[in-house]
TIVO-2410 file (N, C-alpha, C; in nm, 3 decimals):
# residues 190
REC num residu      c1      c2      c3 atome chaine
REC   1      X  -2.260   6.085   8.004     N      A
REC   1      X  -2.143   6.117   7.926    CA      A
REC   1      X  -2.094   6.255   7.966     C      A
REC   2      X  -1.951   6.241   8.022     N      A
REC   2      X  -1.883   6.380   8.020    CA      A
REC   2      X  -1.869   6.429   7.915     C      A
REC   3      X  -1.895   6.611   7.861     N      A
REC   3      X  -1.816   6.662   7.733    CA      A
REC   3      X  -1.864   6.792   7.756     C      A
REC   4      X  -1.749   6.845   7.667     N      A
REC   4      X  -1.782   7.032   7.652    CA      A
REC   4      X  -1.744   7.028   7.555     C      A
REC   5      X  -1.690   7.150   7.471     N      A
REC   5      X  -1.727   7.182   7.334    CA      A
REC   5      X  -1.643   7.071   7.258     C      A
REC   6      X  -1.568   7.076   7.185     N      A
REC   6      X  -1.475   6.989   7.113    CA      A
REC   6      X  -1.381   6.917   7.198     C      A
REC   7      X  -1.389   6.957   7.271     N      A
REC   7      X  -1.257   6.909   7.349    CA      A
REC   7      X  -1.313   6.832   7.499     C      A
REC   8      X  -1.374   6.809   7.523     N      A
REC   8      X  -1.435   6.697   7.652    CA      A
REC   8      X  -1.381   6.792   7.761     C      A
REC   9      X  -1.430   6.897   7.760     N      A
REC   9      X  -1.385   6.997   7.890    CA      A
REC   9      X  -1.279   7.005   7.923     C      A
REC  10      X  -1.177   6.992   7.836     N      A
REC  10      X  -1.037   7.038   7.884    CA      A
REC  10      X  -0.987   6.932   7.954     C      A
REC  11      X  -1.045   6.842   7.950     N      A
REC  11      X  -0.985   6.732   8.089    CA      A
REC  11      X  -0.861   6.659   7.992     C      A
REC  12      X  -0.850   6.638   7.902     N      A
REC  12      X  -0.715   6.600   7.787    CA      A
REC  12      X  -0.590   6.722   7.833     C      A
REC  13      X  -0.598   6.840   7.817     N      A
REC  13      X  -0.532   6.909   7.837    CA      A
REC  13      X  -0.501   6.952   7.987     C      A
REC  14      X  -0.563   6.945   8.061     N      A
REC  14      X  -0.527   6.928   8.190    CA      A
REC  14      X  -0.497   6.828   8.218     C      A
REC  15      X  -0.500   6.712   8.213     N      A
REC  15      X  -0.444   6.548   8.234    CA      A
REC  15      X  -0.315   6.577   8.237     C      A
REC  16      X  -0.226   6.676   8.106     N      A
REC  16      X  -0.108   6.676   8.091    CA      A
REC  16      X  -0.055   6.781   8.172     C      A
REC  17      X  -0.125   6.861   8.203     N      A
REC  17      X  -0.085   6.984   8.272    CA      A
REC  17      X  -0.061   6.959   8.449     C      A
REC  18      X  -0.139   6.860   8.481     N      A
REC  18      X  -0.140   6.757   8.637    CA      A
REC  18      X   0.018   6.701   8.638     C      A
REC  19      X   0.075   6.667   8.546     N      A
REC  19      X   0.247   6.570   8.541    CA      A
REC  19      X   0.298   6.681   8.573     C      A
REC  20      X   0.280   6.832   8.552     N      A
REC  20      X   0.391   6.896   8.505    CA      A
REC  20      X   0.384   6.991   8.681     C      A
REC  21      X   0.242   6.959   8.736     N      A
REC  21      X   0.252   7.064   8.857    CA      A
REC  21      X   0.302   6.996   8.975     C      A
REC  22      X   0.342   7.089   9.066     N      A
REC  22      X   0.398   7.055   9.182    CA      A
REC  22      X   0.299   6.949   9.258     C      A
REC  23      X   0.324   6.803   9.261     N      A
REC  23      X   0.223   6.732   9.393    CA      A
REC  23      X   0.262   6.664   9.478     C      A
REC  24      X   0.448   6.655   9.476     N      A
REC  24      X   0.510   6.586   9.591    CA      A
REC  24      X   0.467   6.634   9.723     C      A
REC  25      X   0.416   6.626   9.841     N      A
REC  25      X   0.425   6.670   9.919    CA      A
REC  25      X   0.426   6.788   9.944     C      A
REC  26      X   0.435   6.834   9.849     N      A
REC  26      X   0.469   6.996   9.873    CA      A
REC  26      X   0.366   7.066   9.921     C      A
REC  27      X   0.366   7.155  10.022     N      A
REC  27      X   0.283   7.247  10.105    CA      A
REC  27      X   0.210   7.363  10.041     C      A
REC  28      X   0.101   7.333  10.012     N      A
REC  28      X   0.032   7.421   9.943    CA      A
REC  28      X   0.037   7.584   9.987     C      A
REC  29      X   0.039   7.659   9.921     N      A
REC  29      X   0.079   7.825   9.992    CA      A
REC  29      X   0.000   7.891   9.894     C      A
REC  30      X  -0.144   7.975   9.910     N      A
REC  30      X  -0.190   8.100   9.869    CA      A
REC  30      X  -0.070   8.249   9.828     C      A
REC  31      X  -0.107   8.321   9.733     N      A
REC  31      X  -0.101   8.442   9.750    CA      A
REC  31      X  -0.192   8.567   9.726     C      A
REC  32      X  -0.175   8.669   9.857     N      A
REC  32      X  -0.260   8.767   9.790    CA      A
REC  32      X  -0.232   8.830   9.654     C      A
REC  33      X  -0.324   8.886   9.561     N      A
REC  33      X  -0.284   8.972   9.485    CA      A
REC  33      X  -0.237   9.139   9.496     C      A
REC  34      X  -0.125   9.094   9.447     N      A
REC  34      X  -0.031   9.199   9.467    CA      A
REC  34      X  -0.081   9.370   9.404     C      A
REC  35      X  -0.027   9.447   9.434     N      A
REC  35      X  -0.073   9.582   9.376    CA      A
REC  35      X  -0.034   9.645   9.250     C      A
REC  36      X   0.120   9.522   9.222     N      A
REC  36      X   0.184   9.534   9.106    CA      A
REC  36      X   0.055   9.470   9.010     C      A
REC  37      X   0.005   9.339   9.046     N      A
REC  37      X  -0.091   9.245   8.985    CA      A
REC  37      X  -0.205   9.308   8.923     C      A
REC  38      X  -0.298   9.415   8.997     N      A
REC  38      X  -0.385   9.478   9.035    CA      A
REC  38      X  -0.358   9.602   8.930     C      A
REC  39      X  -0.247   9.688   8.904     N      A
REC  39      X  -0.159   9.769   8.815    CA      A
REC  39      X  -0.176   9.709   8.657     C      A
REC  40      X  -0.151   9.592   8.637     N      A
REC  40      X  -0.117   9.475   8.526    CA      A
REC  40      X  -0.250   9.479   8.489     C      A
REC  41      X  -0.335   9.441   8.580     N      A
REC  41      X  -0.525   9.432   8.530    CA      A
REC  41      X  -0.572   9.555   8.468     C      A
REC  42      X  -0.534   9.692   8.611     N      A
REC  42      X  -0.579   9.775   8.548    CA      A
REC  42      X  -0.562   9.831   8.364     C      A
REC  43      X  -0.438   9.793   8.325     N      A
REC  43      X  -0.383   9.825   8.231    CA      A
REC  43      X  -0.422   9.749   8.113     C      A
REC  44      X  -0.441   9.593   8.145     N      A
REC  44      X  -0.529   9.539   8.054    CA      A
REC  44      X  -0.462   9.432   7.977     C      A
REC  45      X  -0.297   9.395   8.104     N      A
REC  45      X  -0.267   9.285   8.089    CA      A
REC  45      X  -0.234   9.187   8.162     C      A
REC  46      X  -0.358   9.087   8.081     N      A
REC  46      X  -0.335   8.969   8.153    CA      A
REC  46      X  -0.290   8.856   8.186     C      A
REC  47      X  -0.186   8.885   8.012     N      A
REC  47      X  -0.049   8.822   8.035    CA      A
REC  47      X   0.065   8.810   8.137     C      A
REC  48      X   0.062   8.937   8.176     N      A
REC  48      X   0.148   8.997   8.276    CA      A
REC  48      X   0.108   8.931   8.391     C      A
REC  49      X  -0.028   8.964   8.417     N      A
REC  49      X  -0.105   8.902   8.584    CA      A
REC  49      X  -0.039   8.761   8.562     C      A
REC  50      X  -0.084   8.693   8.452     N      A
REC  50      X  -0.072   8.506   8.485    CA      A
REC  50      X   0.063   8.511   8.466     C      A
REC  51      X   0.147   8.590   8.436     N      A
REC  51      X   0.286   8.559   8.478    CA      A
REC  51      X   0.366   8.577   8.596     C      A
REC  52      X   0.263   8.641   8.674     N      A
REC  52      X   0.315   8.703   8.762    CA      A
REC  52      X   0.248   8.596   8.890     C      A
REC  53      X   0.126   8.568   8.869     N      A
REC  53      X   0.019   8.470   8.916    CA      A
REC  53      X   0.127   8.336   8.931     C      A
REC  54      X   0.161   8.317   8.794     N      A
REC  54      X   0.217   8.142   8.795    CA      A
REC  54      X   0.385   8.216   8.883     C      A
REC  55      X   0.454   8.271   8.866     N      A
REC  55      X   0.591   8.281   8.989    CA      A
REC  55      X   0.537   8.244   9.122     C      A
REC  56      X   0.453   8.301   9.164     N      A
REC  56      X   0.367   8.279   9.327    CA      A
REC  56      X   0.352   8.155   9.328     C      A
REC  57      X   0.303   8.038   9.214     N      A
REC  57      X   0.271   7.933   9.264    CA      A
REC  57      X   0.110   7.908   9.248     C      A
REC  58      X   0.062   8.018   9.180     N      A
REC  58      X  -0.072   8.036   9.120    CA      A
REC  58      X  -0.170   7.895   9.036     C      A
REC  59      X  -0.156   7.761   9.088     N      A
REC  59      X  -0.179   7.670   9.005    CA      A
REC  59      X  -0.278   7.706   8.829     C      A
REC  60      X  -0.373   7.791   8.854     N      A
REC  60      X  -0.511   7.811   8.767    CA      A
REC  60      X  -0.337   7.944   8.654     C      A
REC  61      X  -0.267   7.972   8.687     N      A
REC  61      X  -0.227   8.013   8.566    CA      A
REC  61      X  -0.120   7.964   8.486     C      A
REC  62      X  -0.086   7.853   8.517     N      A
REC  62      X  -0.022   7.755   8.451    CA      A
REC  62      X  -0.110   7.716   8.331     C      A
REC  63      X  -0.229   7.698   8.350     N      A
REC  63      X  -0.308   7.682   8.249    CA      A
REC  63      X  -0.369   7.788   8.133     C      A
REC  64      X  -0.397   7.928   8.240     N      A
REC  64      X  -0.372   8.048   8.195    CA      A
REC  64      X  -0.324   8.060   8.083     C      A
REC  65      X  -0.170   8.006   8.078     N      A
REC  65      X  -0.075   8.066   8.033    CA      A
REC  65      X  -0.057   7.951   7.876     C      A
REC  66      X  -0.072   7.852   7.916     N      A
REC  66      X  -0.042   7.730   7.802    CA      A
REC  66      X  -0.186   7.789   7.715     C      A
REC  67      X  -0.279   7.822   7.758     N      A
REC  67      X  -0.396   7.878   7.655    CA      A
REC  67      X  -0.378   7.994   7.561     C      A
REC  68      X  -0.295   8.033   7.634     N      A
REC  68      X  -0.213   8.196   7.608    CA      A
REC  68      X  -0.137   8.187   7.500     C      A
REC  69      X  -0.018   8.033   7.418     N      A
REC  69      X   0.073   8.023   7.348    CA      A
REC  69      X   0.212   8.043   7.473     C      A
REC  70      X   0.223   8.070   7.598     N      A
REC  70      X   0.303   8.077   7.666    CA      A
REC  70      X   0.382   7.945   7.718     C      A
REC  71      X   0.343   7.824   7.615     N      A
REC  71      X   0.384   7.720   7.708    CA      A
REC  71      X   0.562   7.688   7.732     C      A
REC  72      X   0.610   7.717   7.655     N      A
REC  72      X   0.769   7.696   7.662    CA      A
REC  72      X   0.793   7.766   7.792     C      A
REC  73      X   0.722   7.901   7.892     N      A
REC  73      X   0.733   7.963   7.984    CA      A
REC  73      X   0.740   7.895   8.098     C      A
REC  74      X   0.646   7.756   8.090     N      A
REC  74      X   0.561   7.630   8.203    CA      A
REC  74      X   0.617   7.508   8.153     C      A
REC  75      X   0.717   7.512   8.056     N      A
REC  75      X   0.743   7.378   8.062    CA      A
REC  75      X   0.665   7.275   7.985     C      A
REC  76      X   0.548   7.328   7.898     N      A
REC  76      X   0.432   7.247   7.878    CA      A
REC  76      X   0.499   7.193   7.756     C      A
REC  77      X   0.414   7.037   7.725     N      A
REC  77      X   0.436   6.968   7.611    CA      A
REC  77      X   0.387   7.003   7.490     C      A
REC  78      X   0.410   6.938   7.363     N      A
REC  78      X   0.356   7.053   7.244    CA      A
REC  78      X   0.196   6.977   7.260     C      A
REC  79      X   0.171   6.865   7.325     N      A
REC  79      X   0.000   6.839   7.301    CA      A
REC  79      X  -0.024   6.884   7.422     C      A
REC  80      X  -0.005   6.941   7.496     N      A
REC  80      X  -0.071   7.044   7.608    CA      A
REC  80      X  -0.109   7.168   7.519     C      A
REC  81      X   0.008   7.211   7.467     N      A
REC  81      X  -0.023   7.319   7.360    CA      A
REC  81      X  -0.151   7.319   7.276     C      A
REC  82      X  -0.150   7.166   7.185     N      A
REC  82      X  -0.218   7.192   7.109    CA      A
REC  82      X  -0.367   7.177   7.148     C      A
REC  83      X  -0.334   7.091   7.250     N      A
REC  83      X  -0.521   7.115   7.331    CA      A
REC  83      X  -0.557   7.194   7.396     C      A
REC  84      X  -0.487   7.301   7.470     N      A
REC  84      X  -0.548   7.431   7.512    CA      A
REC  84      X  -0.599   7.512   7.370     C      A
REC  85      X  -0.515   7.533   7.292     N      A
REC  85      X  -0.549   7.577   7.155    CA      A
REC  85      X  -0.661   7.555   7.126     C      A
REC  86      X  -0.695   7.391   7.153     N      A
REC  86      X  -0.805   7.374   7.095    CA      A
REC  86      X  -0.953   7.417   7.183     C      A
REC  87      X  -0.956   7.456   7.350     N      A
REC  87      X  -1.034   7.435   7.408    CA      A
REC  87      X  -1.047   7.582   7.382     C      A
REC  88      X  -0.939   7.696   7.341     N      A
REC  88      X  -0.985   7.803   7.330    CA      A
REC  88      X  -1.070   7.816   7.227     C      A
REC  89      X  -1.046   7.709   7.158     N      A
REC  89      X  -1.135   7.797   6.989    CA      A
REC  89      X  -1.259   7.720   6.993     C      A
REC  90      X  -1.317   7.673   7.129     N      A
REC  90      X  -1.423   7.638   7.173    CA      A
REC  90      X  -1.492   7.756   7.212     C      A
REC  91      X  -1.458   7.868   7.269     N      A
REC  91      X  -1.521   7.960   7.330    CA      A
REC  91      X  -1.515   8.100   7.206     C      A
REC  92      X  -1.378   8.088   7.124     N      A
REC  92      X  -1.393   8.158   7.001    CA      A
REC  92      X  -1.497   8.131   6.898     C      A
REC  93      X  -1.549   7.960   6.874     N      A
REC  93      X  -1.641   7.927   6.807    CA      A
REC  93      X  -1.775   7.937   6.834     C      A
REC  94      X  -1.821   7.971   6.952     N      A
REC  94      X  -1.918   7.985   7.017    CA      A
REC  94      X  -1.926   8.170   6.990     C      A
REC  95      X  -1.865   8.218   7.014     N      A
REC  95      X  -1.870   8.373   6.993    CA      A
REC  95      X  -1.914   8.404   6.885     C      A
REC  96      X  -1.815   8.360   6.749     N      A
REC  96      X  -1.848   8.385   6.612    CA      A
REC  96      X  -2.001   8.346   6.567     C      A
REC  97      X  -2.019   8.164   6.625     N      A
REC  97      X  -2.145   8.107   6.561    CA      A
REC  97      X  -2.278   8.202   6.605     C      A
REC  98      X  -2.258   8.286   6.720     N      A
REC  98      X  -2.346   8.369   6.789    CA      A
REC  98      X  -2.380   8.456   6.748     C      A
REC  99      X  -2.307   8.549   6.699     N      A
REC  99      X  -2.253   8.678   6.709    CA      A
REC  99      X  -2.292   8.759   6.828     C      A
REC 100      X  -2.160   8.715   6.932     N      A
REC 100      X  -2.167   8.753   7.054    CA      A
REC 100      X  -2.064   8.890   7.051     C      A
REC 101      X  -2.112   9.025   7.072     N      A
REC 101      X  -1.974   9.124   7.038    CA      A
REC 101      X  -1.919   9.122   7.136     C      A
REC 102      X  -1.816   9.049   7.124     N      A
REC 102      X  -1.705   9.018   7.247    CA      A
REC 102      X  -1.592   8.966   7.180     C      A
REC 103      X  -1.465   9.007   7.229     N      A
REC 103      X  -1.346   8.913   7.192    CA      A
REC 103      X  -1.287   8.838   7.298     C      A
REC 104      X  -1.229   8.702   7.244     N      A
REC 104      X  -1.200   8.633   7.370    CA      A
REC 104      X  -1.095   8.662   7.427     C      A
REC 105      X  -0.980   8.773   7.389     N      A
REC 105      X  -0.880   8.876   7.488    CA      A
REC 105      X  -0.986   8.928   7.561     C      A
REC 106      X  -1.112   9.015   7.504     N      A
REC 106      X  -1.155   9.083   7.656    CA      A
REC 106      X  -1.206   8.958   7.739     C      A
REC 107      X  -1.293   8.845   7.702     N      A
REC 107      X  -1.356   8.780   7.805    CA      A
REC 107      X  -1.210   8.754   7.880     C      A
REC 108      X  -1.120   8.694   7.837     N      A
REC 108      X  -0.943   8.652   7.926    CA      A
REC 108      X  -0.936   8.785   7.969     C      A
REC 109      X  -0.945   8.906   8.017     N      A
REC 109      X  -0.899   8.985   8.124    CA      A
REC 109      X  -1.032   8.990   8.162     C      A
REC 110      X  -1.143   8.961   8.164     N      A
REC 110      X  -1.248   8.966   8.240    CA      A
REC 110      X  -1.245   8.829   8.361     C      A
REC 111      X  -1.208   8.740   8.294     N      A
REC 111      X  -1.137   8.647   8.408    CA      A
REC 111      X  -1.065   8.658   8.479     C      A
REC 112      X  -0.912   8.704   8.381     N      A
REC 112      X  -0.811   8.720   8.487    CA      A
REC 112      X  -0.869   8.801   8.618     C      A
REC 113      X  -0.916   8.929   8.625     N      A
REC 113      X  -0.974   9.047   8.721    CA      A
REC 113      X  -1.071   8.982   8.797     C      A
REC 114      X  -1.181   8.848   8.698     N      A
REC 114      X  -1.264   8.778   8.816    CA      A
REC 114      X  -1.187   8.670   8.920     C      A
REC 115      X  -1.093   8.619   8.846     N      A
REC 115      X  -0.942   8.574   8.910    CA      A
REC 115      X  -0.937   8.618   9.037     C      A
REC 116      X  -0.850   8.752   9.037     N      A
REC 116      X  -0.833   8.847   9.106    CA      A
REC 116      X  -0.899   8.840   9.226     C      A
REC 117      X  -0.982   8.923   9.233     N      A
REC 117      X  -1.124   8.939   9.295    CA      A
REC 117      X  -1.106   8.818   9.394     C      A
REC 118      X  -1.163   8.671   9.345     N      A
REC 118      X  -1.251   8.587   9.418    CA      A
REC 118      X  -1.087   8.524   9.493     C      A
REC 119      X  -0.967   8.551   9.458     N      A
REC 119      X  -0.841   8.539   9.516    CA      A
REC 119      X  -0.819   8.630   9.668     C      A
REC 120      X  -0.842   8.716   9.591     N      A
REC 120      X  -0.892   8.836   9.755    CA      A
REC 120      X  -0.972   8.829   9.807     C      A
REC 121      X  -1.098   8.781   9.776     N      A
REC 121      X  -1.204   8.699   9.894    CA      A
REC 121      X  -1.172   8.583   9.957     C      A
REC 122      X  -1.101   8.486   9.888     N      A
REC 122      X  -1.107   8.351   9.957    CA      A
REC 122      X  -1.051   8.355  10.154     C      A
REC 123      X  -1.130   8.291  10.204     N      A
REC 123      X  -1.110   8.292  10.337    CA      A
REC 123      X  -1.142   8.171  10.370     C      A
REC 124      X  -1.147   8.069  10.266     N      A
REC 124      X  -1.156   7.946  10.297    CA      A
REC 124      X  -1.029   7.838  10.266     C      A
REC 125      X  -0.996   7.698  10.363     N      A
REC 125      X  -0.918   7.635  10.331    CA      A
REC 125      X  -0.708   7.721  10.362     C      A
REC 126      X  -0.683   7.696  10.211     N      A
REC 126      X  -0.599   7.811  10.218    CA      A
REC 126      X  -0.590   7.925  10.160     C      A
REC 127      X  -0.546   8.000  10.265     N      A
REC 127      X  -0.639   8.170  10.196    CA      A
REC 127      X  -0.521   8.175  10.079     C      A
REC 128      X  -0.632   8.227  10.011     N      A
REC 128      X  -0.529   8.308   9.889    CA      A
REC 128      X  -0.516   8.192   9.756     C      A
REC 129      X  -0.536   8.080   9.810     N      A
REC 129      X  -0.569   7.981   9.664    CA      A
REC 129      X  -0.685   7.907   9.627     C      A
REC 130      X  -0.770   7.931   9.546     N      A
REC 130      X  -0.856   7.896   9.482    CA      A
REC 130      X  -0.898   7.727   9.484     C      A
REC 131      X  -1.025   7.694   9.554     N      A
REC 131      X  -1.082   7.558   9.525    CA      A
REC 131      X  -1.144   7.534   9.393     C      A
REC 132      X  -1.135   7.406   9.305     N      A
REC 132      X  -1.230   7.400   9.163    CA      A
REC 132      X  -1.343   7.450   9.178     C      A
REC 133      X  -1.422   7.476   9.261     N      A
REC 133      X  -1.536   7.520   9.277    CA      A
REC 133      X  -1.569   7.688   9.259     C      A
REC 134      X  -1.491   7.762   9.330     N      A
REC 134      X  -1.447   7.917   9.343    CA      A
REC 134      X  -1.370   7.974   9.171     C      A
REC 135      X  -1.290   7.823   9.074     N      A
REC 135      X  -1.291   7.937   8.991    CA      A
REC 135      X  -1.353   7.844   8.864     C      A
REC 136      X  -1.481   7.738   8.865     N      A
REC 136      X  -1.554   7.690   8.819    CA      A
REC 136      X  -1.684   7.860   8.825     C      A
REC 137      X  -1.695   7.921   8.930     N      A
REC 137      X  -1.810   8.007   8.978    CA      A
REC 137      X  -1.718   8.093   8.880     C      A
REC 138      X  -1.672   8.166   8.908     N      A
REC 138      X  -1.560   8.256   8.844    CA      A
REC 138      X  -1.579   8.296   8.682     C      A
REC 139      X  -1.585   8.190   8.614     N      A
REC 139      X  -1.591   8.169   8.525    CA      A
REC 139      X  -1.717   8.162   8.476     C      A
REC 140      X  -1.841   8.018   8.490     N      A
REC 140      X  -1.966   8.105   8.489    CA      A
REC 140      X  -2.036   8.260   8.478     C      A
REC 141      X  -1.994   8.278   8.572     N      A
REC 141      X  -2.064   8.455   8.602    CA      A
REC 141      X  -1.979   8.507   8.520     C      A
REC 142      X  -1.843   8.508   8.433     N      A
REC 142      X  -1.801   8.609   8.326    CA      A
REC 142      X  -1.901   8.566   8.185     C      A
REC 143      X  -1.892   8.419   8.201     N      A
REC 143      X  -1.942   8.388   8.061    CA      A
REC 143      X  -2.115   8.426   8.053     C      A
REC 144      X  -2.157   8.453   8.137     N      A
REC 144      X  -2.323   8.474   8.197    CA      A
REC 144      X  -2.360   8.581   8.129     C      A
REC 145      X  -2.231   8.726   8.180     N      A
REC 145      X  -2.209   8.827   8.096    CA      A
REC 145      X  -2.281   8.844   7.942     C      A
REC 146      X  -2.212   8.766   7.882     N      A
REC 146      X  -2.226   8.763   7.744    CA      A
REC 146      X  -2.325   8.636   7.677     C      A
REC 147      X  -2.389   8.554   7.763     N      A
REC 147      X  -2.510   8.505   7.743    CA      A
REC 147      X  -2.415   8.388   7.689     C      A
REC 148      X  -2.276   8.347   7.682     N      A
REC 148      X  -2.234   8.234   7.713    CA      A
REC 148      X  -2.256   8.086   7.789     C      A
REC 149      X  -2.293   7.960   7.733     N      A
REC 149      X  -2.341   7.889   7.781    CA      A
REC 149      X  -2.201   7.854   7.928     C      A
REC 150      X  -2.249   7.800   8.027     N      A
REC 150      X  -2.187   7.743   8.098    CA      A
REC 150      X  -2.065   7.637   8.054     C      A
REC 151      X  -2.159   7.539   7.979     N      A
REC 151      X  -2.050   7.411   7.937    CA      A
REC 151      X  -1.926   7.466   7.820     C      A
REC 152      X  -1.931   7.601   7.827     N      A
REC 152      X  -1.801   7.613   7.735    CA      A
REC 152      X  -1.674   7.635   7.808     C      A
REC 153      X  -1.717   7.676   7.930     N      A
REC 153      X  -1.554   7.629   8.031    CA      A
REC 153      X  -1.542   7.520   8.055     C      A
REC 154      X  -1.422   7.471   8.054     N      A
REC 154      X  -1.379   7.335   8.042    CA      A
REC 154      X  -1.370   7.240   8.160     C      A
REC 155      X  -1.410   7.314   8.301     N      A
REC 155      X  -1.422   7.278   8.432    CA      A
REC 155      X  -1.568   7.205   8.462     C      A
REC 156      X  -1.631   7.217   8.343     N      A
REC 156      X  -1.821   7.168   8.342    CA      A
REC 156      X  -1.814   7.052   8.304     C      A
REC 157      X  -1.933   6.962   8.367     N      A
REC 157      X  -1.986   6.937   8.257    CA      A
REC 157      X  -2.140   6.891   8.237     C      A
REC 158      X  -2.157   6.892   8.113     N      A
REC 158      X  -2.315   6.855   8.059    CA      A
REC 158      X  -2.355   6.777   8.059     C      A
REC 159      X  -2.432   6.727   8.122     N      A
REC 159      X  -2.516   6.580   8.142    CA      A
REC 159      X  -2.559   6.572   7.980     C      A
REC 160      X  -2.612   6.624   7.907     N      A
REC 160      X  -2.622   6.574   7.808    CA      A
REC 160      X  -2.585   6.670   7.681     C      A
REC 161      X  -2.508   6.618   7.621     N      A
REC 161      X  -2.422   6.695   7.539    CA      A
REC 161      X  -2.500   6.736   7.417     C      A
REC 162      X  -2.644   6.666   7.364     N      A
REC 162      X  -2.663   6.707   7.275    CA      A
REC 162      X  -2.826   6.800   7.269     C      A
REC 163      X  -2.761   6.871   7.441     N      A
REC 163      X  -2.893   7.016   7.378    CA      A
REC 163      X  -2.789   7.090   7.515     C      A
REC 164      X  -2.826   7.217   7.441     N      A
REC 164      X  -2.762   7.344   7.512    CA      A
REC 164      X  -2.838   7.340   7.644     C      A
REC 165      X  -2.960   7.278   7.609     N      A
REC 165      X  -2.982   7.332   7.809    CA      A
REC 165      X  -3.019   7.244   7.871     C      A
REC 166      X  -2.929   7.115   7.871     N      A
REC 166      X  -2.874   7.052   7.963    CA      A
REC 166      X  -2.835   7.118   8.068     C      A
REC 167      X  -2.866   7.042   8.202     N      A
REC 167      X  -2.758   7.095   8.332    CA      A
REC 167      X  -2.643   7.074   8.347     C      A
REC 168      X  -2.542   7.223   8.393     N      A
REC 168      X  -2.407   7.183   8.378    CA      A
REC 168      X  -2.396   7.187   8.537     C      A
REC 169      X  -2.292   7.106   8.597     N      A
REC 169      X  -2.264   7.127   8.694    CA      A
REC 169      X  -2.095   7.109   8.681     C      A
REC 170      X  -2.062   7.188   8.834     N      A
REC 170      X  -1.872   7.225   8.870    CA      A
REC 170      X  -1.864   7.059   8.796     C      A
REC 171      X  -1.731   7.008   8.782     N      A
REC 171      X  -1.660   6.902   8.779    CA      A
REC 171      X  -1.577   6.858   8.888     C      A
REC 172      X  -1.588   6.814   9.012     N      A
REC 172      X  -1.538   6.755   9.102    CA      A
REC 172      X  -1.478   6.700   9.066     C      A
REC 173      X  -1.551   6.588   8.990     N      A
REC 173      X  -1.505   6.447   8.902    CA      A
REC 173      X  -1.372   6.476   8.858     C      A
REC 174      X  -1.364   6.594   8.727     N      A
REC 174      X  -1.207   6.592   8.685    CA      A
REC 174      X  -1.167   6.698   8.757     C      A
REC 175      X  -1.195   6.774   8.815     N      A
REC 175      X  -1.103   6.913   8.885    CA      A
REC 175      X  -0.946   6.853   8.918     C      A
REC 176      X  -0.923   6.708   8.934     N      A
REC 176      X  -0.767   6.677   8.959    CA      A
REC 176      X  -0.710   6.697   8.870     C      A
REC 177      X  -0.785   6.691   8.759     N      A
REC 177      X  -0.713   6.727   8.606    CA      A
REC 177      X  -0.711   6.865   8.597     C      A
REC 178      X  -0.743   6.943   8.563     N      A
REC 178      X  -0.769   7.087   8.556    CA      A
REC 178      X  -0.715   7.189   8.665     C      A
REC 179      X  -0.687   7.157   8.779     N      A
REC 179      X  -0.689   7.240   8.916    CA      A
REC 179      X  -0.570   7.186   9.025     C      A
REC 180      X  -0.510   7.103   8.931     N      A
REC 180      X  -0.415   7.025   9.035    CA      A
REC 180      X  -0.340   7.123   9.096     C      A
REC 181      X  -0.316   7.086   9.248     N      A
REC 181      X  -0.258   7.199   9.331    CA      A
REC 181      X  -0.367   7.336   9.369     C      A
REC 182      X  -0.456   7.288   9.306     N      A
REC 182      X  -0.584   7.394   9.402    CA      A
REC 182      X  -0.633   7.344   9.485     C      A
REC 183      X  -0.664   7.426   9.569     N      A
REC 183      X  -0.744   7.426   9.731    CA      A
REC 183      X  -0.787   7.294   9.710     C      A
REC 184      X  -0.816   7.242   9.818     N      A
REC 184      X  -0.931   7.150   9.855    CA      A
REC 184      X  -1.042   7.179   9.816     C      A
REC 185      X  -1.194   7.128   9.743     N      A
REC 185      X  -1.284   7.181   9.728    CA      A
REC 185      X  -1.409   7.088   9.853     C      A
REC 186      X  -1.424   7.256   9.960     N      A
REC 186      X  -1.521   7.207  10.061    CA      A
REC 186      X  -1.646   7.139  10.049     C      A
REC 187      X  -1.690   7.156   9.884     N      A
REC 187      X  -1.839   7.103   9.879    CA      A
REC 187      X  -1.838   6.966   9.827     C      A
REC 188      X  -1.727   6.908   9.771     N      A
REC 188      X  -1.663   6.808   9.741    CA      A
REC 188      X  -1.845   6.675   9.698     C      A
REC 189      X  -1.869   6.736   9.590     N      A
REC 189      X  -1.983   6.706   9.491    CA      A
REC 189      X  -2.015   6.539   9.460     C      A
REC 190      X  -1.871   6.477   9.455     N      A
REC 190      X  -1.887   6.368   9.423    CA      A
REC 190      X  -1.853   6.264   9.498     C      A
***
């Protein structure tokens, strides 16, 4: 059984978010991050980055951004809306039930910046855009931080949903849902 917190890993809300991205034919194109981008992080917004992210063609902040309340920005439907909503207060509910001292604005610019980062490393495929795999890792290692389980990003999932330490592994499986218009993923799992 696939699932993550309430919401079956986001794959509902990315399902809808796949109609809305570019997949005609269209020629996939990276960008580096910009210095304006890099300016936006430093400062501590990461609204700004994924807005600036999704103009480039940034697929991963289209989603960004509908998690954000930004969806009228992307075009998104109101149940895209309401299921990012919901996949966030998967990682908000996990914080509180913990008491993890973290807020999920800082973990979201701790992404966006791990974003960043693994965007300016990529040298694989096409440079400059992210495979499910690169921001499946991404994500892990922020949530690792804060002793966050894996299966609360919505890119996982848990072989067995009903104990925390189950093995999570990337999602190959749905990454078409979640990542549409990202890289090719080279390790291609499934």
């Amino acid at each position: 059984m696939i699932t993550g917190g309430k919401f079956a890993n986001g794959a509902i809300t990315a399902a809808f978010a796949r109609a809305h991205n570019h997949e005609g034919g269209d020629e996939k194109k990276g960008a580096p991050i910009s210095d304006d981008e890099w300016d936006l992080l430093r400062k501590g917004d990461y609204i700004g980055f994924w807005k600036s992210r999704y103009a480039k063609g940034d697929p991963v902040a289209r989603i960004a951004l509908i998690g954000w309340g930004y969806g009228d920005d992307v075009g998104a439907s109101w149940l895209e809306r309401g299921l990012a909503a919901w996949t966030w207060s998967d990682l908000e509910d996990y914080i509180k039930e913990h008491g993890i001292d973290v807020t999920k604005e800082q973990i979201a610019l701790e992404l966006a910046k791990a974003h960043a980062k693994m965007v300016q490393m990529d040298k694989q495929g096409v440079l400059h855009l992210l495979d499910p795999y690169q921001v499946t890792h991404y994500h892990w290692e922020v949530f690792k931080k804060y002793n966050i389980p894996h299966y609360i990003f919505g890119g996982s999932v848990r072989v067995n949903p009903f104990s925390d330490d189950s093995p999570v592994h990337p999602t190959d499986l749905l990454a078409f849902l979640w990542c549409s218009g990202c890289d090719e993923d080279p390790y291609e799992w499934w």
